[in-house]
Each structure stands twice: as C-alpha cells, then as structure tokens.
C-alpha positions as CSV (number, residue, x, y, z in Angstrom):
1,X,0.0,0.0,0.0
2,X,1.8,3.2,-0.5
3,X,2.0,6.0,1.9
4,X,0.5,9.9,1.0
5,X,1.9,12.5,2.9
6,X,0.0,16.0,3.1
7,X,3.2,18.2,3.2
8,X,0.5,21.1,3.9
9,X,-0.3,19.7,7.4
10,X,2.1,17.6,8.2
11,X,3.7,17.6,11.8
12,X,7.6,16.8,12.4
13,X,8.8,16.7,16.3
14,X,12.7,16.3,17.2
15,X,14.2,15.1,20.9
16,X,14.2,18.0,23.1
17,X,17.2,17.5,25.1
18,X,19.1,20.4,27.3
19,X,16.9,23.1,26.1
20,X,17.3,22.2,22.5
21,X,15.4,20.5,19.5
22,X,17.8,17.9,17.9
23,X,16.6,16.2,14.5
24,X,17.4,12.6,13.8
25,X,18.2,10.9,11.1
26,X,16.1,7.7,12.2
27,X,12.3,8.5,12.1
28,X,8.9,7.4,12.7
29,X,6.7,7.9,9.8
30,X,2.9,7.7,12.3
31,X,-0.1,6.5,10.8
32,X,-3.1,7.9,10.4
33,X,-5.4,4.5,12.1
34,X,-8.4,6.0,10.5
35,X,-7.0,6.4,6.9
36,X,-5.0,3.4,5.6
37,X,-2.3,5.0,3.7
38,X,-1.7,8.4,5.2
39,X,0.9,9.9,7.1
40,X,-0.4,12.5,10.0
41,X,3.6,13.0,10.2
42,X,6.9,12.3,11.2
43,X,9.0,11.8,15.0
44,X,12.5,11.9,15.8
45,X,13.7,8.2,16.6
46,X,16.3,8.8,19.3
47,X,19.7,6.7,19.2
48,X,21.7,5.1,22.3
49,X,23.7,8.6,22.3
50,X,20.8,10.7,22.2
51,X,19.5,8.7,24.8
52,X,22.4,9.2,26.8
53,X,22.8,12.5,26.3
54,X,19.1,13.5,27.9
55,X,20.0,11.4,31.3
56,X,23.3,13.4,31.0
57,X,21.3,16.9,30.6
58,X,18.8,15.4,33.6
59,X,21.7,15.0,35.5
60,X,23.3,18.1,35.1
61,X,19.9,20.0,35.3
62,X,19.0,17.8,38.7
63,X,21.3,20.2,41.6
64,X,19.8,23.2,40.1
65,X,16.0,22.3,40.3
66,X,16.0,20.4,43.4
67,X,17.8,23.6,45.1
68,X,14.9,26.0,44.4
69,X,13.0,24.3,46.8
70,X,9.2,23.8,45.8
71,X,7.6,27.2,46.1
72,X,10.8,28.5,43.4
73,X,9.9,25.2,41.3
74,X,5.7,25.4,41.4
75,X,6.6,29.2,40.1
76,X,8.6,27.9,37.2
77,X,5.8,25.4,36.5
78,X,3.3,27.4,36.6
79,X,5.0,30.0,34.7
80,X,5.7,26.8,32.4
81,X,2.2,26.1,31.5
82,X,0.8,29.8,30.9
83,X,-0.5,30.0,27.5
84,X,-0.6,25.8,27.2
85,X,-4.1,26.4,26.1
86,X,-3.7,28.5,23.3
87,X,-2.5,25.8,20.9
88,X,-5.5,23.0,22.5
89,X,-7.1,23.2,19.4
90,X,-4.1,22.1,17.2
91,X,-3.1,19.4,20.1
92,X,-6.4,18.2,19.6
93,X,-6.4,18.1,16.1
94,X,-2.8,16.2,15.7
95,X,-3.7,13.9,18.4
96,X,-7.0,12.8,16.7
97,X,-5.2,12.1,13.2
98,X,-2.7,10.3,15.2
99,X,-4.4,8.0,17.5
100,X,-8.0,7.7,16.2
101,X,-9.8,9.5,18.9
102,X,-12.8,11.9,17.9
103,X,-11.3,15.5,18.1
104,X,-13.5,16.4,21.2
105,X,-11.7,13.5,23.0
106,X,-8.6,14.4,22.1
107,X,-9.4,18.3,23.1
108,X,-10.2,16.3,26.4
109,X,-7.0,14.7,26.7
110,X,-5.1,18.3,26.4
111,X,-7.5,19.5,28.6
112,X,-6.9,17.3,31.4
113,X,-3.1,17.8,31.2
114,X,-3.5,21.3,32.2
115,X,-6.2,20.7,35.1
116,X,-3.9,18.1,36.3
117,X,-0.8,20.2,36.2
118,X,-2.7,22.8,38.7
119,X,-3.6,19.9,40.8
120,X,0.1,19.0,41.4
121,X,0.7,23.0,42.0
122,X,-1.6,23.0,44.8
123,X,0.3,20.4,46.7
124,X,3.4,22.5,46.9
125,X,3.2,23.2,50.8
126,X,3.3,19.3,51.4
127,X,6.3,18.7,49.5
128,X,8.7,20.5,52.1
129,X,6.9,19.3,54.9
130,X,6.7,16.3,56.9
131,X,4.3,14.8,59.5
132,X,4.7,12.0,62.1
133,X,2.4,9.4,62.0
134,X,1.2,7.9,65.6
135,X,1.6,4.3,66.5
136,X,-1.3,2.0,66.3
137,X,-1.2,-0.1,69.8
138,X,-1.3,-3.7,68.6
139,X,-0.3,-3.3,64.8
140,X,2.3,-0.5,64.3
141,X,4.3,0.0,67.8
142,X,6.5,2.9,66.5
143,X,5.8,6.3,65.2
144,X,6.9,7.0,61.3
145,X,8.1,9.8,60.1
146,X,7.2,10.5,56.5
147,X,9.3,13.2,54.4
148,X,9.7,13.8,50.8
149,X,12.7,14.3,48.5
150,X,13.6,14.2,44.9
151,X,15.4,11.1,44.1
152,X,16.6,12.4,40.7
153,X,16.2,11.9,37.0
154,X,12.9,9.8,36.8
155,X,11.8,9.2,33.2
156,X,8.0,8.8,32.6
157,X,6.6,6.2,29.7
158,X,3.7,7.1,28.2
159,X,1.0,5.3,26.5
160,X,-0.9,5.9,23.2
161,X,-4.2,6.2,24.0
162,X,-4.9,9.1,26.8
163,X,-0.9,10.3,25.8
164,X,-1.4,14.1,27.6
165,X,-3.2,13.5,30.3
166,X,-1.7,10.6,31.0
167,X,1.9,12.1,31.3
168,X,-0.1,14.9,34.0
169,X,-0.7,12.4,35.9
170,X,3.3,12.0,36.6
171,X,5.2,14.5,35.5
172,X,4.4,17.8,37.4
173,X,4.7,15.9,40.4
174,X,8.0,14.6,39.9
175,X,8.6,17.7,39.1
176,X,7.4,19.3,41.9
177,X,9.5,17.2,44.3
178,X,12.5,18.4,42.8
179,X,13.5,15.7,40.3
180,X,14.5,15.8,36.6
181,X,12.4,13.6,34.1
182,X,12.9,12.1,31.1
183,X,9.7,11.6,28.8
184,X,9.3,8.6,26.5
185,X,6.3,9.5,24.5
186,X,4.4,6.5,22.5
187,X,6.0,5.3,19.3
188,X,2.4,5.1,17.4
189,X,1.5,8.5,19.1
190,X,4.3,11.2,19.7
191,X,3.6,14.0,17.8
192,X,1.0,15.6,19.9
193,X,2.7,15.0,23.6
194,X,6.0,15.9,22.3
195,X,4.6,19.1,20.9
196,X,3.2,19.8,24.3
197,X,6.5,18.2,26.1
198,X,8.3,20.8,24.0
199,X,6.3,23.8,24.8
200,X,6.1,23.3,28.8
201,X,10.0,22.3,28.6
C-alpha cells in the first residue's frame, strides 16, 4: 500500500534534550489509524547517544532544580504552562489524526493535562513538609516519620491512548518534588505530547 503524505499539514517533532530541538536521522513515519495510507507526520527516533545525552542533561539539570526548593519550582511550572491552552485546538487536532480519537476527545485529553498540572501545583506546601504518623497499639508499635525528596532523574513512559493527560498524571509531580524527568512518548503517538512536552520544557 503506498503511503500519502500531506506536506501542507504535516507535523515533524525532534528530541528536546538540554533546552534544545535535535533532529534525527532515524524516524517514525505515524499512521493515520483511521485512513489506511496516510501519514499524520513524522518523529524523531532517538539513538543510544541521544538517549544518553538527555540522562546526562537530567543530571546536570537535577542540583539546580531540586535547590529551588518547591515554592521556586511550582513558580517555574506554573509560569511553564501559561499559554498551554492556546495551541488545544491544534493538540487536539494532531492527536485525533494520530491516535483515532474523535477531536473532542482528544481536546479532552489536552485538557486534562493542564487541570492536572494545577492539581500538582496546589500540593506544593506538602512537598517540604513532613508529618509523624502515631503508632497503632497492637499493629504499628512505633511512630513514622514521612518526608519527601527528589530522588533524581525519573523518566516517565507514556502510552498511546490518553498520551497528555496521562503524562499529568506524573510528570508535574515529579517535578514538583524536585527531580529531573525524562519523557518517553508512545511510538504510534508522539507527535502531539511531544509538541506539548516541547512547549512546557
């Protein structure tokens, strides 16, 4: 079966790694599911190295973000995501083509990213803080204490079919705590998360 391409409409996403867009030679051509033939557009395929090198920019971005404590980081996120809903419709739209969703689902989907982002904000006093819990005479004879902290570069896999929201499910709070991440969108879908990946990055 060959392939059709609309060159018009087409979408093209690189790796975002350290703050830049990097192109690869390696691609994945994505499918239209809903129209055998057609190709909604094209993702950077990233190599051993380029994997390599986005631990190494987690790494070297970790000290940094973990230091601003979480009111510094909930700023930056916030300040991250201002705007996200101005390109909803054309998330939407890519998304659909891409993973077979009806638009308005797909408008869901890049909805809920940003109503789960703000979710995570709010939790930003509880991230520094820490709380005892008492023991329970006859089950738990001690008191634990819980705290938080950022454990480092996490990466986050995401799956094809709720991509967006899915990903704002995890990756604001890791932020949050103070940790790097490392996004792995879906092979059959990553146009549309790694446009929004892009954006909030």
């Amino acid at each position: 079966m060959s392939q059709t391409v609309d060159t018009a409409t087409a979408v093209r996403t690189g790796l975002f790694i350290g703050g830049q867009e990097r192109f690869t030679d390696e691609v994945l051509k994505v499918a239209d599911p809903g129209k055998p033939g057609v190709i909604v557009g094209e993702a950077a395929s990233a190599s051993p190295q380029d994997v390599a090198d986005a631990v190494a920019a987690a790494k070297a971005a970790y000290p940094a973000w973990a230091a601003l404590g979480a009111e510094g980081r909930a700023k930056a996120m916030a300040d991250a995501i201002a705007g996200i809903a101005d390109d909803r419709d054309e998330d939407a739209r890519i998304l659909s083509q891409e993973n077979g969703k009806v638009r308005m689902e797909a408008w869901v989907d890049a909805l809920v990213f940003e109503l789960r982002w703000n979710l995570a904000l709010s939790l930003k006093d509880e991230v520094e803080t820490s709380k005892t819990l008492p023991a329970i005479p006859g089950a738990i004879p001690v008191n634990t204490e819980v705290a938080f902290q950022p454990l480092g570069v996490v990466t986050i896999i995401v799956p094809f079919n709720w991509p967006i929201a899915i990903l704002a499910a995890s990756l604001p709070h890791a932020l949050l705590a103070g940790n790097t991440a490392i996004v792995k969108v879906p092979p059959t879908t990553p146009l549309a998360t790694a446009r929004v990946v892009q954006r909030v990055a």
